[in-house]
N, C-alpha and C positions, 0 to 999 in steps of 0.2 A: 529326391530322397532327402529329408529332413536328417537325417540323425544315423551315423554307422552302426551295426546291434552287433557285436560279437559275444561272444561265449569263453570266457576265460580258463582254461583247465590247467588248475597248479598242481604239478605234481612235486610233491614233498620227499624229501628222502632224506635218511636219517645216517647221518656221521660217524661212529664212536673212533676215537682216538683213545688209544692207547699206550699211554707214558710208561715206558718201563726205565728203570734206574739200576744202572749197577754197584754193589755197596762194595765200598771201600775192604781192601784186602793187607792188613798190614801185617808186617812179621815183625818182630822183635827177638830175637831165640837167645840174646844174653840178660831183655830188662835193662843192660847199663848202657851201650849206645848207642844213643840217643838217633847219630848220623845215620843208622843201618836201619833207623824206622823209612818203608820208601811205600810210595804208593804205587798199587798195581799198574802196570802200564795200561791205558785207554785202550780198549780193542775197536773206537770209531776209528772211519773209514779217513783217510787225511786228506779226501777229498778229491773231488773230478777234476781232471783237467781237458779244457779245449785248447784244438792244436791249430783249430781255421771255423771261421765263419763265412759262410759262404753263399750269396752275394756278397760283399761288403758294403752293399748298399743298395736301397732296395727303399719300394711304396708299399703301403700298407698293402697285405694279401695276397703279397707274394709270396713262395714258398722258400725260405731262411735252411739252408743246413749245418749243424752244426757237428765237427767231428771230436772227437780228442777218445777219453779212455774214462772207465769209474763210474759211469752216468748211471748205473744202478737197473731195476727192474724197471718195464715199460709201468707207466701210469699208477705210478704210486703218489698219487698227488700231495698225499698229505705232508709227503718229507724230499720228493724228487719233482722237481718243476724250471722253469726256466725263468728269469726275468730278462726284459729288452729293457733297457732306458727304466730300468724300476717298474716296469708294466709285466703282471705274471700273464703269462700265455697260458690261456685255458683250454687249448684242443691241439691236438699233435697229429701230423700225419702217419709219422710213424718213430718209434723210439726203443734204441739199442742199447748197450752197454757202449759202443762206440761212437754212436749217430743218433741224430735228433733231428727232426723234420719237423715244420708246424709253418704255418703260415702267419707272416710279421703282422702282429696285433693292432687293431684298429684304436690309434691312438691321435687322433687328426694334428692335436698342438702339438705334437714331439715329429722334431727335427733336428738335425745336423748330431753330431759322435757319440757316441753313449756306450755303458758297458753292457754286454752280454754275459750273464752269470749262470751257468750251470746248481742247482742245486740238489744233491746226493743223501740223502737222509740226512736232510737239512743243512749238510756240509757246503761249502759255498766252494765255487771252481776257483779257481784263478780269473782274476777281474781285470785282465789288460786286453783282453780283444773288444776292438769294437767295432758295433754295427750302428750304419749312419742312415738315418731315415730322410729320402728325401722328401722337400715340402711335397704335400698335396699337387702331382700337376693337374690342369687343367684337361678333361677328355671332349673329346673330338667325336662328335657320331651324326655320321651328315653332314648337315649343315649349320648343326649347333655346335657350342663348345660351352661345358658344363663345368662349375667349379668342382675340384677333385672330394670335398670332405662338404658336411653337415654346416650348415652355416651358425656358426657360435660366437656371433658380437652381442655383448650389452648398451651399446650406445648406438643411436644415429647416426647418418651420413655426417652430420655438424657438428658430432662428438655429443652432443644431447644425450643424458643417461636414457634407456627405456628402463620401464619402473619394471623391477624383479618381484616375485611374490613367492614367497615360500608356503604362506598359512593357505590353507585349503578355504575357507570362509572370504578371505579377501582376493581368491583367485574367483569364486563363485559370484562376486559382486563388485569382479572389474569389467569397465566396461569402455578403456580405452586397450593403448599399444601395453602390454604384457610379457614377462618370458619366465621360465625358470628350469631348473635341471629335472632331469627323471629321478623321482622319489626324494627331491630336494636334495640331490646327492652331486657333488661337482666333478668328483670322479666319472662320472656317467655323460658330464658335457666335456669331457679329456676323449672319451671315447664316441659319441655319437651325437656330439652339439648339444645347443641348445633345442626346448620345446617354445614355441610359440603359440599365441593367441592371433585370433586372424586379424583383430585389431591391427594388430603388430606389420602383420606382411600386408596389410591395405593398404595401410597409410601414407600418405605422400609428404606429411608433415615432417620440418627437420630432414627432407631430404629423403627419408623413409629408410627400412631395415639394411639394405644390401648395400654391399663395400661398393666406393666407385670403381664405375669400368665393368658393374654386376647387375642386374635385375632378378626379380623375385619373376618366376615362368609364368605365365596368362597359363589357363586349361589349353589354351591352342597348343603354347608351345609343350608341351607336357602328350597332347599326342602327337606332335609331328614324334618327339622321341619314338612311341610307343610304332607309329608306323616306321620309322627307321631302324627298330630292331625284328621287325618281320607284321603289326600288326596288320589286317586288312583296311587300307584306306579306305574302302567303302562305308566301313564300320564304325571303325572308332572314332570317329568325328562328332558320333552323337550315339555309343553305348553308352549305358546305363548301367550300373554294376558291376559283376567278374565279366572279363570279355579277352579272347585272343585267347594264344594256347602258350607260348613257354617266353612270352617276353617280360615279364617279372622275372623269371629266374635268370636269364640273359644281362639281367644287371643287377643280381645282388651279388654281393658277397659270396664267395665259396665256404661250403667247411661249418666248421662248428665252432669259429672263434667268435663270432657276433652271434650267429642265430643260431635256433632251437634246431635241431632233430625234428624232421627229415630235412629241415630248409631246401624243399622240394625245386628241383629243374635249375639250379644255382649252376651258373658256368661262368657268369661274370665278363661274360664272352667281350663286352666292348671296354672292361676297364672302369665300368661305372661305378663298381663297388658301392652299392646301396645297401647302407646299414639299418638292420632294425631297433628305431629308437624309443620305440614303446610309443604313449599318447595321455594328456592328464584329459580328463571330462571335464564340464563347466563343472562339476560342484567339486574342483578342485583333486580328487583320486585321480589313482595312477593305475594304467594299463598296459596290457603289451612285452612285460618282462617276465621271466621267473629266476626260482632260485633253484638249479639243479648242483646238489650237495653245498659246496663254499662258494659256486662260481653262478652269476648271473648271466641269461639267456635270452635273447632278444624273440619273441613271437611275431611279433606286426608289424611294420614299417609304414607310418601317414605323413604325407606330405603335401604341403598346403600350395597352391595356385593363386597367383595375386586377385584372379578376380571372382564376381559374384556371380553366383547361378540366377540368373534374372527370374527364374521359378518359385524363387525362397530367396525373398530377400532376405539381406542379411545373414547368407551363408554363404561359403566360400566356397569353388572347385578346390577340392582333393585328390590324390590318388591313395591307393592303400595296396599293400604288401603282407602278404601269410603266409609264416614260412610251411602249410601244408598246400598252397597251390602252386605256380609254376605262373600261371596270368596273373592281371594287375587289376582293379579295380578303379573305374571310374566314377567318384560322384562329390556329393557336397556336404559340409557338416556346417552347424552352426558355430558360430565367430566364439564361442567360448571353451573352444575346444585348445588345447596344444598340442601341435604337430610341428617335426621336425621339418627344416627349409633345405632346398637344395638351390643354388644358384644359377644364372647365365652367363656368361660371358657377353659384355655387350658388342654388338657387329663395328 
C-alpha cells in the first residue's frame, strides 16, 4: 500500500458569545456630596473555591477530582472551565456545583507542581492547590517497555539540530531528516509531540531521532505490541490494512480530552495512552484534527516504524488509528509524510 486515503469530515459549529454589561447605577439625591456618589455594588459571583484536589498527583489520563463550592452550571464552557498547569481541559467526566471530574490533560512536557484554577463565569478559584504531574512513565506490555509520551526532540542523538519546516512548499521538497508541529502550532507539540518525516525516523546519522537508552519500533516490534494486547499471532505478522478487533482502542487514550467522538473501544486498558496527533502529507497540509466549537479534536493517530516496506521502496511501515474503529491499521506510506513517533526502551 503506497499511500493512506482517508476522508476528512469537518464539522463546524458556530459559537455566539454573548457580552452583557451592567451600567453603572449612581445616586446623588442632594447634588452637593460629592462622597455619597457610590457605585452599585457588583452582583459577580466572588468566585469558586476548591477545598482538595484529588489525586495530588497523577499521569496524564487519569481521572483528577476536584471539590470545593461555586463551580457554576455543568459545561458552560465559555466562562466555566478548569485550567491544570495553565492547560484548559476540554472534556469533563462529570461537573457539579461542588465537583468536577475530567481526566488530567495530555500535556506530555508539564511536570512536577502547578496550580489548579477553577473558573466560574470567568471568575478565577483560589490558586493555591496544586496538582503535580508526574513525568511520562515508561509502560511495560510484555515484553516491551514503551516510552510513556509522543517523542518531541528537535535535535539528534549529538545534539545536531534536525532541520524544522513550518512552509508547506519546503516541507513538499524536503528530502532529508524533517519535523514540525501539527498546523505549525507548538502548542500542539506540548500536547501530542512532534510530527515527523520518515527521513527523520530512518536515519542513523548523528546517532538518529530517539533519546539514548530509546529506539524508534522496526514493524516487528509494533506487532509484537499489537499481539500482546490480544491481536491473532497467526495474523498480524503479515496484515495488510484494518486488522484485529478492539486492540487500538486498548491503547488509546480514554474520553474526549484528545480525541474525537465516538474515539471508539478506548479503555486504555495497558496504560499506553495513545494520542491522536493528526498527520501533515508530502505537499506539506495538515490532517487528522478538527475544531469542534473553541476546542481542538484529534481524529487519526499515524505512527511511523523505523523500517522500509521492501514492497515500496522508500516507504516506511506505519500503523494508523481512527477514532471510529476500535482495530489498528497496518501498513506503509511514503517518507514524505509526518507522523507522530512513539519510542522503546532499549533491552
Amino acid at each position: 500500500m503506497k499511500r493512506i486515503s482517508t476522508i476528512l469530515t469537518a464539522l463546524l459549529l458556530a459559537v455566539i458569545l454573548v457580552a452583557c454589561s451592567e451600567q453603572d447605577d449612581f445616586s446623588n439625591p442632594t447634588g452637593e456630596d460629592v462622597s455619597s456618589v457610590s457605585k452599585k455594588p457588583s452582583t459577580a459571583p466572588t468566585g469558586p473555591v476548591i477545598t482538595s484536589v484529588s489525586p495530588a498527583h497523577a499521569e496524564i489520563g487519569e481521572e483528577i477530582t476536584i471539590t470545593g463550592s461555586g463551580f457554576g452550571p455543568k459545561y458552560k464552557y465559555a466562562t466555566n472551565y478548569v485550567l491544570v498547569h495553565g492547560v484548559r481541559v476540554s472534556a469533563y467526566t462529570s461537573w457539579s456545583q461542588t465537583q468536577i471530574r475530567f481526566p488530567a490533560p495530555s500535556a506530555s512536557v508539564i511536570t512536577g507542581a502547578g496550580p489548579v484554577v477553577v473558573y466560574a463565569s470567568s471568575v478565577a478559584s483560589n490558586a493555591d492547590k496544586l496538582f503535580t504531574y508526574d513525568p511520562s512513565s515508561n509502560i511495560t506490555i510484555g515484553l516491551q517497555t514503551w516510552s510513556g509520551a509522543n517523542l518531541n526532540v528537535s535535535k539528534f542523538r549529538d545534539n545536531t539540530d534536525i532541520l524544522y519546516v513550518d512552509d508547506s512548499l519546503t516541507w513538499a521538497n524536503t528530502t532529508g531528516p524533517a519535523w514540525c508541529y501539527y498546523d505549525n502550532d507548538p502548542l500542539m507539540g506540548q500536547r501530542y509531540g512532534k510530527l515527523y518525516n520518515w527521513y527523520a525516523v530512518s536515519t542513523t546519522a548523528h546517532g538518529g531521532i530517539a533519546p539514548v537508552g530509546e529506539h524508534i519500533p522496526t514493524d516487528a516490534e509494533w506487532t509484537t505490541l499489537a499481539i500482546a494486547v490480544g491481536a491473532d499471532p497467526a495474523f498480524a505478522p503479515t496484515a495488510v490494512g484494518w486488522f484485529g478487533t478492539n486492540e487500538g482502542g486498548k491503547l488509546r487514550e480514554v474520553g474526549y480530552s484528545s480525541w474525537s467522538i465516538p474515539n471508539e473501544g478506548a479503555t486504555n486498558q495497558y496504560g499506553f495512552t495513545l494520542l491522536p496527533g493528526g498527520y501533515r502529507l508530502p505537499d506539506g497540509h495538515f490532517y487528522g484534527m478538527a475544531y469542534y466549537g473553541p476546542f481542538m479534536y484529534g481524529l487519526y493517530g499515524a505512527y511511523w516504524c523505523a523500517d522500509e516496506n521492501p514492497s515500496y521502496p522508500g516507504n516506511g511501515w506505519c500503523r494508523f488509528f481512527d477514532k471510529n474503529r476500535a482495530d489498528m491499521m497496518r501498513g506503509s506510506a511514503p517518507a514524505g509524510y509526518g507522523f507522530s513517533v512513539r519510542t522503546i526502551i532499549d533491552n
